[in-house]
CHARMM-style PDB file with segment names, atoms N, HN, CA, C and O in Angstrom:
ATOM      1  N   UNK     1      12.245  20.107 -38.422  1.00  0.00      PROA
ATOM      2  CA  UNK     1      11.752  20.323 -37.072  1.00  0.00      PROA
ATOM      3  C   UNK     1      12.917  20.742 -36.172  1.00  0.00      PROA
ATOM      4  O   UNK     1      14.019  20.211 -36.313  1.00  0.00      PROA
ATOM      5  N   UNK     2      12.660  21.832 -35.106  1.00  0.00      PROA
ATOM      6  HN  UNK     2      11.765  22.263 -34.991  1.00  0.00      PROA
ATOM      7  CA  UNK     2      13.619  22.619 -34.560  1.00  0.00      PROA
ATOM      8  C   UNK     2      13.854  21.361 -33.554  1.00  0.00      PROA
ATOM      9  O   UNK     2      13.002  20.489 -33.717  1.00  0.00      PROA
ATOM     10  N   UNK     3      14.530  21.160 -32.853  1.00  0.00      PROA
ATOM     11  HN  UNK     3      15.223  21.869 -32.721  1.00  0.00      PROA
ATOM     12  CA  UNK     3      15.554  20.343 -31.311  1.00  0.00      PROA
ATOM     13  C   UNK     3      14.886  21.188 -30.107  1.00  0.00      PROA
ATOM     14  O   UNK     3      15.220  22.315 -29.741  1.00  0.00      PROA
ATOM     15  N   UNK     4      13.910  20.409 -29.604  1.00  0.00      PROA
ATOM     16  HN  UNK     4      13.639  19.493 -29.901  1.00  0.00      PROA
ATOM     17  CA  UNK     4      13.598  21.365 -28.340  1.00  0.00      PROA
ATOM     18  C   UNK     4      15.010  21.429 -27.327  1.00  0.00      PROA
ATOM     19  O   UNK     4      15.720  20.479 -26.994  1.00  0.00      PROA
ATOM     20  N   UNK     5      15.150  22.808 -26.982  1.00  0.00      PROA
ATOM     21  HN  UNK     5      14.574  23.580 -27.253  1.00  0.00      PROA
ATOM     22  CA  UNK     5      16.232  23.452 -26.086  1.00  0.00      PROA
ATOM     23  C   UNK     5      16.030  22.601 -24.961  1.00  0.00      PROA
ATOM     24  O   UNK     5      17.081  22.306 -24.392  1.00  0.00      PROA
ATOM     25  N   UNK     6      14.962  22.107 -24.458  1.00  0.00      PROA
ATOM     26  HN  UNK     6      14.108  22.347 -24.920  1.00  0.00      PROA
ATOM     27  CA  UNK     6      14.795  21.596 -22.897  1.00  0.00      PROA
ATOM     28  C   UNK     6      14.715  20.039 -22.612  1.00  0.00      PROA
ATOM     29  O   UNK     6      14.482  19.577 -21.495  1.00  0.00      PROA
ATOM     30  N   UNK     7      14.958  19.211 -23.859  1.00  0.00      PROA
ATOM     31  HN  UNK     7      15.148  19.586 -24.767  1.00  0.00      PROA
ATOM     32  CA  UNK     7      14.481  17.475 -24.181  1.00  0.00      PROA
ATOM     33  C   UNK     7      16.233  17.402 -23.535  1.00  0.00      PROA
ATOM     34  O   UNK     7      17.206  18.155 -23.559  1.00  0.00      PROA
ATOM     35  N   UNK     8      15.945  16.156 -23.035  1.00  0.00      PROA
ATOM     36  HN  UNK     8      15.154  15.544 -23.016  1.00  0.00      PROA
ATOM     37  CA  UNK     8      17.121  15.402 -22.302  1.00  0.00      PROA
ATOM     38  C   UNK     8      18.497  15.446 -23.064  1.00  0.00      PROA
ATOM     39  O   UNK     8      19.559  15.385 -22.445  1.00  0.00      PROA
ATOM     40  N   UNK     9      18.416  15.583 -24.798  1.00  0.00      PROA
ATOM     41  HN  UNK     9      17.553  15.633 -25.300  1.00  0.00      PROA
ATOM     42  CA  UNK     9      19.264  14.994 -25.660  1.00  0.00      PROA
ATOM     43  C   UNK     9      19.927  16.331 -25.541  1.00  0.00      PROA
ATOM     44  O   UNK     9      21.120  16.298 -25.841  1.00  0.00      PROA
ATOM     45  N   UNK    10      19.458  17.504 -25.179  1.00  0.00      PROA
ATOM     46  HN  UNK    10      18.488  17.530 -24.936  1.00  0.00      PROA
ATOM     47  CA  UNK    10      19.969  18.829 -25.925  1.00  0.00      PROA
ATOM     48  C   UNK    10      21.236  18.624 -24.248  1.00  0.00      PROA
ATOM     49  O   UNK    10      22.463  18.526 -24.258  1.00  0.00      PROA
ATOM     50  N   UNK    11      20.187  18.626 -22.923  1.00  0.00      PROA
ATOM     51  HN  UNK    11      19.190  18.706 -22.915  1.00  0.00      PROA
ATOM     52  CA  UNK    11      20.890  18.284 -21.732  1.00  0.00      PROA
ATOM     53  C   UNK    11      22.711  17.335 -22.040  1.00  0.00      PROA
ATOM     54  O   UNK    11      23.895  17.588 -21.820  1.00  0.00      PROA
ATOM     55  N   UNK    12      21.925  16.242 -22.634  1.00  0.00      PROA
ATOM     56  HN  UNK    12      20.963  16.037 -22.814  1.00  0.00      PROA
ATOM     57  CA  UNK    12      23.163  15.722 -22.560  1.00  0.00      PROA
ATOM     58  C   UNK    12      24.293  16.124 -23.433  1.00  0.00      PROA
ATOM     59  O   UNK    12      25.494  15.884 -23.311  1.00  0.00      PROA
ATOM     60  N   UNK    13      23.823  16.607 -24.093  1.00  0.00      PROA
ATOM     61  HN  UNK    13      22.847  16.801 -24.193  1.00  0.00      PROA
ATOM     62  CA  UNK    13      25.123  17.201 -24.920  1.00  0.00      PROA
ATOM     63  C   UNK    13      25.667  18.123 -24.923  1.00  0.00      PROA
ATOM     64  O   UNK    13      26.740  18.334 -25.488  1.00  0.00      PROA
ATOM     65  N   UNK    14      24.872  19.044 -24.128  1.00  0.00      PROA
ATOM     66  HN  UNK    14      24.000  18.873 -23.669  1.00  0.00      PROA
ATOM     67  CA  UNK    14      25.986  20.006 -23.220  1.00  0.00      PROA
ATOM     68  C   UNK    14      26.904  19.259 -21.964  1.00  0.00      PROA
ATOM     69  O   UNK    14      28.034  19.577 -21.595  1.00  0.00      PROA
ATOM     70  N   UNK    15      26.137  18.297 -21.507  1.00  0.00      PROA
ATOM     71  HN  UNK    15      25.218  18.039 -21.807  1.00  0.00      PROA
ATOM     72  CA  UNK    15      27.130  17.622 -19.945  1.00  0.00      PROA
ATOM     73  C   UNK    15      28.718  16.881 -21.172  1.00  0.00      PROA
ATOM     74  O   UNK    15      29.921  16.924 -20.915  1.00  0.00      PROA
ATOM     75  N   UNK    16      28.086  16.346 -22.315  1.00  0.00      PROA
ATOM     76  HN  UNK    16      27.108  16.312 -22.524  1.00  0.00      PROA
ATOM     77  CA  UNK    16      29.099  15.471 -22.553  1.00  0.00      PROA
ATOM     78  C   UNK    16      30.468  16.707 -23.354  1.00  0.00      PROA
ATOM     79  O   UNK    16      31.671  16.447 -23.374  1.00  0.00      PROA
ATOM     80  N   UNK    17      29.941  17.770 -23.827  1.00  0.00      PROA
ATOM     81  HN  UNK    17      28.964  17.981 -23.811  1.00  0.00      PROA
ATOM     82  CA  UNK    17      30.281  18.761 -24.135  1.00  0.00      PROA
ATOM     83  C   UNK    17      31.322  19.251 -23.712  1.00  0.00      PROA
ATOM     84  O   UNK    17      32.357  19.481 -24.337  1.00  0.00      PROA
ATOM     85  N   UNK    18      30.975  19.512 -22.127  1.00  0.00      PROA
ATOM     86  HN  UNK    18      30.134  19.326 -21.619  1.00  0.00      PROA
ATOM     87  CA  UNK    18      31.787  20.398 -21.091  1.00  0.00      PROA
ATOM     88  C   UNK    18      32.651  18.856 -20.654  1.00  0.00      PROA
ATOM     89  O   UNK    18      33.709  19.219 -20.140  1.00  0.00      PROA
ATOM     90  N   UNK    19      32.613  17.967 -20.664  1.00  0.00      PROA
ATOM     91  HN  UNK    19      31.754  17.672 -21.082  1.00  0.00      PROA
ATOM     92  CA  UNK    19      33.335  17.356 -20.467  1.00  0.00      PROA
ATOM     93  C   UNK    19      34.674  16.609 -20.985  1.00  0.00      PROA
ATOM     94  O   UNK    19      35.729  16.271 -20.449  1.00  0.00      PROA
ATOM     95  N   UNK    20      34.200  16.528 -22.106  1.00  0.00      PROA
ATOM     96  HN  UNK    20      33.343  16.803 -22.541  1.00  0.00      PROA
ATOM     97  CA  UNK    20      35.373  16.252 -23.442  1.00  0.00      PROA
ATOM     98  C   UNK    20      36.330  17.879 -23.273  1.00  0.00      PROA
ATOM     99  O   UNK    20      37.559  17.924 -23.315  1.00  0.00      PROA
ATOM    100  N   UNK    21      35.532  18.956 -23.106  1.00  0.00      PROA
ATOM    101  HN  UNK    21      34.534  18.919 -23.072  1.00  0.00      PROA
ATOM    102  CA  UNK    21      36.196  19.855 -23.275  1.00  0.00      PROA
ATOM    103  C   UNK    21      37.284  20.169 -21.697  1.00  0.00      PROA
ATOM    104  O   UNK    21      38.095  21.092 -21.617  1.00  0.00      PROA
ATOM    105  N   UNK    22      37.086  19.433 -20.907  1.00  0.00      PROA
ATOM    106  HN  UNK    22      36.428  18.683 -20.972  1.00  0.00      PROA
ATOM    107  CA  UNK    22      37.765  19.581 -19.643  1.00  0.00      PROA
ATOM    108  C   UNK    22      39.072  18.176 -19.406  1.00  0.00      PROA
ATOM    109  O   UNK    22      39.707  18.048 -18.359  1.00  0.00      PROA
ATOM    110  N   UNK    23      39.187  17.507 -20.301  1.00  0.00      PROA
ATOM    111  HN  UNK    23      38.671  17.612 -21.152  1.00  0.00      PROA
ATOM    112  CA  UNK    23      40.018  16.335 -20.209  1.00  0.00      PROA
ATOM    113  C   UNK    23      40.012  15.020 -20.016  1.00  0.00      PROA
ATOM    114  O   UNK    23      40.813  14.190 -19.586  1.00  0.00      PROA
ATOM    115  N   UNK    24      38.266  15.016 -20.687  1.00  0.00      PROA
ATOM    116  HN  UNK    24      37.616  15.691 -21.036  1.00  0.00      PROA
ATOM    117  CA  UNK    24      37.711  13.587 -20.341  1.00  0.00      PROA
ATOM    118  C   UNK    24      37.612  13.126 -21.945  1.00  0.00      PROA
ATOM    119  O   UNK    24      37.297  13.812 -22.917  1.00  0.00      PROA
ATOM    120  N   UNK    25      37.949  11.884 -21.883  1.00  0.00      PROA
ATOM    121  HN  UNK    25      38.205  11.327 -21.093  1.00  0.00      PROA
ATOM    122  CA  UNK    25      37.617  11.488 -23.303  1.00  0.00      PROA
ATOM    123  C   UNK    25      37.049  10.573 -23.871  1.00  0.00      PROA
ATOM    124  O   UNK    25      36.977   9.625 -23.090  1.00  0.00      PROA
ATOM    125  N   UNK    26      36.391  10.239 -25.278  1.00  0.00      PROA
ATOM    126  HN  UNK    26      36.450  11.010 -25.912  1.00  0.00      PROA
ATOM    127  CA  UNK    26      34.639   9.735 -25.475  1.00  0.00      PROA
ATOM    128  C   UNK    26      35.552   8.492 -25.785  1.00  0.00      PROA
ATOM    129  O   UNK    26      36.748   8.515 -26.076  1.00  0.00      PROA
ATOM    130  N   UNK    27      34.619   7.264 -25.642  1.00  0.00      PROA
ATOM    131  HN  UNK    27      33.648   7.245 -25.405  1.00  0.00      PROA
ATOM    132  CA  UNK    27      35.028   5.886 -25.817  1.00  0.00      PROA
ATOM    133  C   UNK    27      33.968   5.052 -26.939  1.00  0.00      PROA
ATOM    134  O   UNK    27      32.766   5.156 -27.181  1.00  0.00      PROA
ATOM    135  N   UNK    28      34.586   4.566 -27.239  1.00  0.00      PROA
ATOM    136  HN  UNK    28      35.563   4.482 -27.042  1.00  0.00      PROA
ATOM    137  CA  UNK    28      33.773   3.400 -28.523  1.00  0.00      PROA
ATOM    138  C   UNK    28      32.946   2.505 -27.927  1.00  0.00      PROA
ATOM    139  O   UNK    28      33.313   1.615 -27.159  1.00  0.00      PROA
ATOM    140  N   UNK    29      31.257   2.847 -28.453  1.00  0.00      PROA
ATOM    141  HN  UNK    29      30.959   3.570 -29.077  1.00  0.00      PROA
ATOM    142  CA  UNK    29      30.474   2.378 -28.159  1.00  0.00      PROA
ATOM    143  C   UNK    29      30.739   0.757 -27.614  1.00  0.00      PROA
ATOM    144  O   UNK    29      30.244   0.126 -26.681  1.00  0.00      PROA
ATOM    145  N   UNK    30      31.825   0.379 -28.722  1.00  0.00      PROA
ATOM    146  HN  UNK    30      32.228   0.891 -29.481  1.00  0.00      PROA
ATOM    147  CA  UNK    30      31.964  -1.164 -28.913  1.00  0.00      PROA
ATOM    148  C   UNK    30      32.856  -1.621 -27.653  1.00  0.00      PROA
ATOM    149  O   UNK    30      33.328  -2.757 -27.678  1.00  0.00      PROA
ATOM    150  N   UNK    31      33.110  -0.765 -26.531  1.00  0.00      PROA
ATOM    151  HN  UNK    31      32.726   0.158 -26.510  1.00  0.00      PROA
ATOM    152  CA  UNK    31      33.926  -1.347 -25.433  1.00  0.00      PROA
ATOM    153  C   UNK    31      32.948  -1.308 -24.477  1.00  0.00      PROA
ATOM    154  O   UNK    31      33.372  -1.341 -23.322  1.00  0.00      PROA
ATOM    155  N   UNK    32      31.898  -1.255 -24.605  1.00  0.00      PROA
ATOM    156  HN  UNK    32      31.553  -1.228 -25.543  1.00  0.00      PROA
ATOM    157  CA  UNK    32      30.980  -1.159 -23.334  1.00  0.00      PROA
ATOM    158  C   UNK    32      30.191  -2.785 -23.161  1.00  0.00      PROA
ATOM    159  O   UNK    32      29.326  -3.306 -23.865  1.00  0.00      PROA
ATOM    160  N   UNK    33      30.649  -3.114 -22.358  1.00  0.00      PROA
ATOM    161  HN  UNK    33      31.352  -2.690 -21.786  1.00  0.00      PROA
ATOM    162  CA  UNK    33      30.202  -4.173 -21.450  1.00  0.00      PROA
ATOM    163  C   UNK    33      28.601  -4.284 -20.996  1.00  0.00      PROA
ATOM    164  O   UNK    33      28.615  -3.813 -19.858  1.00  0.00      PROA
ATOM    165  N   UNK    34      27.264  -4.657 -21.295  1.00  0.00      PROA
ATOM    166  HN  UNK    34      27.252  -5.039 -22.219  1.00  0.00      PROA
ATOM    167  CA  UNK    34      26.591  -4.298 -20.935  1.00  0.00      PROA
ATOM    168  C   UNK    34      25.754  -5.043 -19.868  1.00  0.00      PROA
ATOM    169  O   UNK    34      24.595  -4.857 -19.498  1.00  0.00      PROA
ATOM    170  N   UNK    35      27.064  -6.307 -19.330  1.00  0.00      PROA
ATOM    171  HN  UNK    35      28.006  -6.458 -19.631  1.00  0.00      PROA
ATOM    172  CA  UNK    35      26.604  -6.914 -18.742  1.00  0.00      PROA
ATOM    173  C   UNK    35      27.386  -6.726 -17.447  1.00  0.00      PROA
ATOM    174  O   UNK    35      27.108  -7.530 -16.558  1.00  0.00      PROA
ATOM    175  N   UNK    36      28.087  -6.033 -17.247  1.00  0.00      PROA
ATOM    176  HN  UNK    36      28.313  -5.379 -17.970  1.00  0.00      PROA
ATOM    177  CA  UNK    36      29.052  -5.010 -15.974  1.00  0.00      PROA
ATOM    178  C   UNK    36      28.673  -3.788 -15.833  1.00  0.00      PROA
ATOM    179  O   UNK    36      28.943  -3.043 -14.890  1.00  0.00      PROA
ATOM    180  N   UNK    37      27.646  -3.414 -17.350  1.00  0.00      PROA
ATOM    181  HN  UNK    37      27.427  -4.020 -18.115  1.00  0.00      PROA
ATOM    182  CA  UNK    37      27.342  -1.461 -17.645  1.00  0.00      PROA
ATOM    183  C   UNK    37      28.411  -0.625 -17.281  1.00  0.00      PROA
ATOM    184  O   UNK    37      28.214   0.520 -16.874  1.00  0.00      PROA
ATOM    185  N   UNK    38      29.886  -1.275 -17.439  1.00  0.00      PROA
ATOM    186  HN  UNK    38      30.046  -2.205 -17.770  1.00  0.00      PROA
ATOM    187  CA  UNK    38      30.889  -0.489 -17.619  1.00  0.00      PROA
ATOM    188  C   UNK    38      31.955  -0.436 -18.817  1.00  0.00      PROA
ATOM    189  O   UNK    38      31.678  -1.225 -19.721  1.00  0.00      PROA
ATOM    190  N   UNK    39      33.105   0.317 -19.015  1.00  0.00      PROA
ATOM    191  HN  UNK    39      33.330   0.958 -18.280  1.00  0.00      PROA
ATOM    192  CA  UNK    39      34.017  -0.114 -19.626  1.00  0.00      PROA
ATOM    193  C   UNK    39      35.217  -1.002 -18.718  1.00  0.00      PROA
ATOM    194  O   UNK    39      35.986  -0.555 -17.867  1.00  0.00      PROA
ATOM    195  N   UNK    40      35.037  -2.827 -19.371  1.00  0.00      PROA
ATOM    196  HN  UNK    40      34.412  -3.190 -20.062  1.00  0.00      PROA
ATOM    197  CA  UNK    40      35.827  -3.474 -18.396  1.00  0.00      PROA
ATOM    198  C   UNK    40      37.457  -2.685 -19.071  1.00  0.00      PROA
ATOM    199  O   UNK    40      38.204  -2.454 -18.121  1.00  0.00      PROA
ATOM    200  N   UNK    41      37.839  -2.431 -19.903  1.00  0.00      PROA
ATOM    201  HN  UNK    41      37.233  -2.619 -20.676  1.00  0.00      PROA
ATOM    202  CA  UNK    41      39.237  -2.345 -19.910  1.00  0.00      PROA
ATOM    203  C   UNK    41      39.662  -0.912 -19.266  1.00  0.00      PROA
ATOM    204  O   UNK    41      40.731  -0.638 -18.722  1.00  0.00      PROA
ATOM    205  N   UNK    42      38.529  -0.071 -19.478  1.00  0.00      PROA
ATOM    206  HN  UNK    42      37.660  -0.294 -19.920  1.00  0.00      PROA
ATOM    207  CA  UNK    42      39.014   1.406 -18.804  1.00  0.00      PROA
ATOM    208  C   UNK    42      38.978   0.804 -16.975  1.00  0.00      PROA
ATOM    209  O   UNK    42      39.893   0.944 -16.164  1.00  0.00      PROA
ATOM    210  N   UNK    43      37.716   0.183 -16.753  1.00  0.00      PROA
ATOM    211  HN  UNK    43      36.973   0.070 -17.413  1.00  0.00      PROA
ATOM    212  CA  UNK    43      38.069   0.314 -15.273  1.00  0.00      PROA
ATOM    213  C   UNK    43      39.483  -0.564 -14.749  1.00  0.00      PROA
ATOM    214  O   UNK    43      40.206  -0.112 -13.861  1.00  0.00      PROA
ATOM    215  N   UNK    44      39.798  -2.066 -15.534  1.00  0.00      PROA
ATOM    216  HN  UNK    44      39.211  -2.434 -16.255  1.00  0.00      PROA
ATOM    217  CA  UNK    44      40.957  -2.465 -15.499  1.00  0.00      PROA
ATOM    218  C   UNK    44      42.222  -1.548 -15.254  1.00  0.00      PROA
ATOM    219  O   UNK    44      43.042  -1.650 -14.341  1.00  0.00      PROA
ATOM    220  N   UNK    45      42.195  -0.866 -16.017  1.00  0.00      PROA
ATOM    221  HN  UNK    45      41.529  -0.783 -16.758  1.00  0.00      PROA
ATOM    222  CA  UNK    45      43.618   0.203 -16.626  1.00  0.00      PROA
ATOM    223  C   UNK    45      43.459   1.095 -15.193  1.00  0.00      PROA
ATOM    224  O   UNK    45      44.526   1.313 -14.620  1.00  0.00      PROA
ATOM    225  N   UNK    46      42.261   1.619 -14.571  1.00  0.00      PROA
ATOM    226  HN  UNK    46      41.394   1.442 -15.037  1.00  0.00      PROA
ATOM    227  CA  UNK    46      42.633   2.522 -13.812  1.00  0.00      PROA
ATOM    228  C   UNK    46      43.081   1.846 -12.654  1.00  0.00      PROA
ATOM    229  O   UNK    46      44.041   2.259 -12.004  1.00  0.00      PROA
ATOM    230  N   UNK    47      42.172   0.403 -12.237  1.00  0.00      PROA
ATOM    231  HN  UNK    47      41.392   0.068 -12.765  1.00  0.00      PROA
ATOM    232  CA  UNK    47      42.630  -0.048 -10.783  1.00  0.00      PROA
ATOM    233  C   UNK    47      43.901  -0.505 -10.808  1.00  0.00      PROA
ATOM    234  O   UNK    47      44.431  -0.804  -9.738  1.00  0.00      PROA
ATOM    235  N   UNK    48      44.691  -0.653 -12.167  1.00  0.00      PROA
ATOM    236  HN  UNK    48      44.261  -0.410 -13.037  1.00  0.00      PROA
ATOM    237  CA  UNK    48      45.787  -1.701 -12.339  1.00  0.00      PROA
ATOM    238  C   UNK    48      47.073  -0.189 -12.135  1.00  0.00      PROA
ATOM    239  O   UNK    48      48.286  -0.391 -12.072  1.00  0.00      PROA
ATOM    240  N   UNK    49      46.405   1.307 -12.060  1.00  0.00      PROA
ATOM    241  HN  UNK    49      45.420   1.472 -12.111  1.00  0.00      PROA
ATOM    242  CA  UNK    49      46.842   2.458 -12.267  1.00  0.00      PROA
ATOM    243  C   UNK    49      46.841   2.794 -10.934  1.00  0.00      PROA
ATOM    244  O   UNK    49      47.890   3.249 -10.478  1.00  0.00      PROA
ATOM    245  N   UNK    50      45.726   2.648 -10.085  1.00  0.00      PROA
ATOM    246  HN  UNK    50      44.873   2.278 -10.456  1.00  0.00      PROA
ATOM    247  CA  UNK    50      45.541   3.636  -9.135  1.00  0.00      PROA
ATOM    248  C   UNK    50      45.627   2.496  -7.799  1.00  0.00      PROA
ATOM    249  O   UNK    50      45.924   2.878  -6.667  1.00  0.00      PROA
ATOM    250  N   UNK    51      45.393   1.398  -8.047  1.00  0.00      PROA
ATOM    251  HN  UNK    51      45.151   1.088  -8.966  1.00  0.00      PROA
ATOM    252  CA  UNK    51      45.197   0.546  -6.918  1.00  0.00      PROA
ATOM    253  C   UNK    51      46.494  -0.258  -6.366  1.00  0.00      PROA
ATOM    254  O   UNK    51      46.161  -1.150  -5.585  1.00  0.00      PROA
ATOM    255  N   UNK    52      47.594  -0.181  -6.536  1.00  0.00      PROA
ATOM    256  HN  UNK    52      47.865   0.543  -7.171  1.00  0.00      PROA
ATOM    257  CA  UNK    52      49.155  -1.354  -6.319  1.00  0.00      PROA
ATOM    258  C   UNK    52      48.715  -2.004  -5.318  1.00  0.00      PROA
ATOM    259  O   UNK    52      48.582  -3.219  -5.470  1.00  0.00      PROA
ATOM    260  N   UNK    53      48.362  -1.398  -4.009  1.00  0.00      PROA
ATOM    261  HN  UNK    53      48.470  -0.411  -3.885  1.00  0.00      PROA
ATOM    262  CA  UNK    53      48.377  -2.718  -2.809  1.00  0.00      PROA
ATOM    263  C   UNK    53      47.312  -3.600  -2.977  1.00  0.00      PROA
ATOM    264  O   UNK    53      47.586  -4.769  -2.707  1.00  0.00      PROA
ATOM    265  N   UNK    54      45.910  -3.319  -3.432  1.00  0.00      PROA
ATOM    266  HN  UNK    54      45.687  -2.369  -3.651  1.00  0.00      PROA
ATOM    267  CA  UNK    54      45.556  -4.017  -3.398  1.00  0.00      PROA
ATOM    268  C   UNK    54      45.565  -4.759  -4.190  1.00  0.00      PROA
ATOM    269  O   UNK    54      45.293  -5.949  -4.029  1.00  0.00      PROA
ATOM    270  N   UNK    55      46.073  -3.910  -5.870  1.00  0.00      PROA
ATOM    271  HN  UNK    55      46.294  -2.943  -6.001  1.00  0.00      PROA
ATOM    272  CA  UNK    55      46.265  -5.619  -6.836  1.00  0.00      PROA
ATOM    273  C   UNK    55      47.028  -6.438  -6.063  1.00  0.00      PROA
ATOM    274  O   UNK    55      46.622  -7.584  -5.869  1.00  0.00      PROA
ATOM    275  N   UNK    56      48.392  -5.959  -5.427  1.00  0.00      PROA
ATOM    276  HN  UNK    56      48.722  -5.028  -5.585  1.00  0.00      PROA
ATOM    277  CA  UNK    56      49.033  -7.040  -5.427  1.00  0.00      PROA
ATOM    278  C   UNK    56      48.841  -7.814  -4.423  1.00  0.00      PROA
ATOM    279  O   UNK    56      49.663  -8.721  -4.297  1.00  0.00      PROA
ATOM    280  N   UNK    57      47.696  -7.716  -3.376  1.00  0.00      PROA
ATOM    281  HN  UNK    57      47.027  -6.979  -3.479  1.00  0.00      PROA
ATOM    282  CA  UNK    57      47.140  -8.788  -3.174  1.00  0.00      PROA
ATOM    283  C   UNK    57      46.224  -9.857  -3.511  1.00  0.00      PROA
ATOM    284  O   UNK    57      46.386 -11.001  -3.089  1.00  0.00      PROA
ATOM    285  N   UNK    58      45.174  -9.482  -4.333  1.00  0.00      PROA
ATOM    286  HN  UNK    58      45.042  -8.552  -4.676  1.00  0.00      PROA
ATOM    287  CA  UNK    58      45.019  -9.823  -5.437  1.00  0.00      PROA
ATOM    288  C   UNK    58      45.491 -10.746  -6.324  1.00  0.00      PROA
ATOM    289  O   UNK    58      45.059 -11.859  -6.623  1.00  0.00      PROA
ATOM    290  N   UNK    59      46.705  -9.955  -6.809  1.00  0.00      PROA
ATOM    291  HN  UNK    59      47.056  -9.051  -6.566  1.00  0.00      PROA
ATOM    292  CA  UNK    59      47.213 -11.182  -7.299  1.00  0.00      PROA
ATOM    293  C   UNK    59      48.184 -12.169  -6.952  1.00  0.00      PROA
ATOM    294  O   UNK    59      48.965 -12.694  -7.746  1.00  0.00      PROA
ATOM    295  N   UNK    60      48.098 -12.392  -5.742  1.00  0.00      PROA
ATOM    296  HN  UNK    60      47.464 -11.966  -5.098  1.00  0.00      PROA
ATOM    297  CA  UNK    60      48.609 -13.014  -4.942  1.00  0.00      PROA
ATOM    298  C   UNK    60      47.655 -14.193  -4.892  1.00  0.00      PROA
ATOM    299  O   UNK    60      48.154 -15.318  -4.925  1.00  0.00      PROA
ATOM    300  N   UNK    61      46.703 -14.097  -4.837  1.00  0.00      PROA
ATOM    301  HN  UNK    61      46.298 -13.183  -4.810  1.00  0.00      PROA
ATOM    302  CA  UNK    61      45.191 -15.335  -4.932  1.00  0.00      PROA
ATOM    303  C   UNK    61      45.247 -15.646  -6.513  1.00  0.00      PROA
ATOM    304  O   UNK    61      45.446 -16.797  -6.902  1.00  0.00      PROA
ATOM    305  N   UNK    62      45.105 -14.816  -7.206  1.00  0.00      PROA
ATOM    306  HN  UNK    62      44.944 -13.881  -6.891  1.00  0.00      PROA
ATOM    307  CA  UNK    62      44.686 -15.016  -8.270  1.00  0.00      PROA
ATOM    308  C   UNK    62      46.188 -15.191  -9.602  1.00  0.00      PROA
ATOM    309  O   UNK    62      46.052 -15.928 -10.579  1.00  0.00      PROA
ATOM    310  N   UNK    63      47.095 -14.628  -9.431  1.00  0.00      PROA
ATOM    311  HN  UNK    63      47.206 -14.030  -8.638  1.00  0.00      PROA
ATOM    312  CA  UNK    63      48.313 -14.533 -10.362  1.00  0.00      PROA
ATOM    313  C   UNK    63      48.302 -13.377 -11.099  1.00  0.00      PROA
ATOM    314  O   UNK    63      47.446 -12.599 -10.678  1.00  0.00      PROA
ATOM    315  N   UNK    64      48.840 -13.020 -11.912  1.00  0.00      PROA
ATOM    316  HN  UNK    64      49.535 -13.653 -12.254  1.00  0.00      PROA
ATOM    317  CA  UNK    64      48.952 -11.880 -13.018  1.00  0.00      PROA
ATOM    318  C   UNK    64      47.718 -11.411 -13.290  1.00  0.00      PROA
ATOM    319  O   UNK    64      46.959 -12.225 -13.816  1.00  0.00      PROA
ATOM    320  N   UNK    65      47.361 -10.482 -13.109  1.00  0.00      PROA
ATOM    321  HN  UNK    65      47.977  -9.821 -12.681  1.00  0.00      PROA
ATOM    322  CA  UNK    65      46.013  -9.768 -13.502  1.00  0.00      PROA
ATOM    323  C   UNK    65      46.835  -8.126 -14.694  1.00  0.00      PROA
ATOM    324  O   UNK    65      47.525  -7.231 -14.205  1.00  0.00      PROA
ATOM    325  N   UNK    66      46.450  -8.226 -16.187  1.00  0.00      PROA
ATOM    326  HN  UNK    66      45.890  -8.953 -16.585  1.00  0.00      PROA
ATOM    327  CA  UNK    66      46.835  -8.017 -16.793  1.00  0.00      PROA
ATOM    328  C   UNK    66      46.057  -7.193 -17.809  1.00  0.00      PROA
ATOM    329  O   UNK    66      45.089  -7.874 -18.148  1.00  0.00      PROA
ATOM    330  N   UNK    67      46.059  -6.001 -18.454  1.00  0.00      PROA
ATOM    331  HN  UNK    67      46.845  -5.448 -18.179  1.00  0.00      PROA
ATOM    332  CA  UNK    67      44.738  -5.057 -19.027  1.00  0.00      PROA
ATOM    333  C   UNK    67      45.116  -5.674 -20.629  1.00  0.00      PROA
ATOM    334  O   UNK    67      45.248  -4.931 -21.602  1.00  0.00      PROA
ATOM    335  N   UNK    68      45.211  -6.670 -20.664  1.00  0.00      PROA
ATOM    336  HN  UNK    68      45.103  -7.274 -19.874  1.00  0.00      PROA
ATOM    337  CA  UNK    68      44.876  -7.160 -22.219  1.00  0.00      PROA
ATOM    338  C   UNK    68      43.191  -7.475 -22.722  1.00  0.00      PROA
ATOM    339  OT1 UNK    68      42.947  -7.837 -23.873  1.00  0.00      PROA
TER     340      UNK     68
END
C-alpha cells in the first residue's frame, strides 16, 4: 500500500527532515520525560548555557544546580 502524500506522517517527516538538515539534532526516544513532555537534560544544558544570572541566583536558594 502506497503512503498517502497528504496523512500527517508524510507532513512530519518532511518538518523533521528540513530540520535535522539545518542543524538541529534527533534525540533518543528514551530521554523524554513524559511527565514535563520535555527533554529534562536538553532543557537543563541550555538554561545552565544560556541563562548565568539567573542560575546564579538560583543557585543561591538552592546550591549547585548541575546537568548530570
Amino acid at each position: 500500500m502506497k503512503p498517502n502524500p497528504t496523512a500527517e506522517a508524510a507532513f512530519e517527516t518532511v518538518v523533521e527532515t528540513h530540520l535535522l538538515c539545518h542543524g538541529y539534532k534527533a534525540l533518543s526516544r528514551n530521554g523524554f520525560d513524559r511527565a514535563l513532555a520535555l527533554f529534562s537534560q536538553e532543557a537543563l544544558a541550555f538554561i545552565l548555557g544560556t541563562q548565568a544570572k539567573a542560575l546564579a541566583k538560583l543557585e543561591q536558594l538552592l546550591g549547585k544546580i548541575t546537568c548530570e
